[in-house]
C-alpha positions in Angstrom: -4.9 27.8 -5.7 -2.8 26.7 -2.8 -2.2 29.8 0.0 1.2 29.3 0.1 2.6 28.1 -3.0 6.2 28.6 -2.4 5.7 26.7 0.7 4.0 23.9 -0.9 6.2 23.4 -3.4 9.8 23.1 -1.0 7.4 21.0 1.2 7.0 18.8 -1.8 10.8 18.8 -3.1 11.7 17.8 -0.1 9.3 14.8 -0.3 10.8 13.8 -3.2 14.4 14.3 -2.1 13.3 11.7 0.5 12.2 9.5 -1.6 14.8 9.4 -4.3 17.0 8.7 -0.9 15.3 5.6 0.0 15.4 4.5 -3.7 19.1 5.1 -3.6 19.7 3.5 -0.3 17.7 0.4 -2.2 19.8 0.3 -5.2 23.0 0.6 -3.4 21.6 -2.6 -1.3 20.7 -4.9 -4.6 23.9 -3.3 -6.2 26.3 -4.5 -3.1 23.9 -7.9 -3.0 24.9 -8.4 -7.1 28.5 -8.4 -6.2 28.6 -10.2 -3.5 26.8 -12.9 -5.4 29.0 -12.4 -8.3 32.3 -14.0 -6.3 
């Protein structure tokens, strides 16, 4: 068991949170580049 499993656990949410962001940012950048190529 982890010391400190409160801490571990918001250490890890905010991982993910960080992640989703990037994928986000990606899917916002290959949504925009669809568009664009669409006219």
């Amino acid at each position: 068991m982890p010391k400190h499993p409160i801490k571990q656990f918001l250490n890890s949410s905010m991982t993910d949170n960080r992640a989703s962001g990037e994928l986000n940012k990606v899917n916002q950048q290959t949504t925009l580049t669809k568009i664009t190529a669409e006219y």
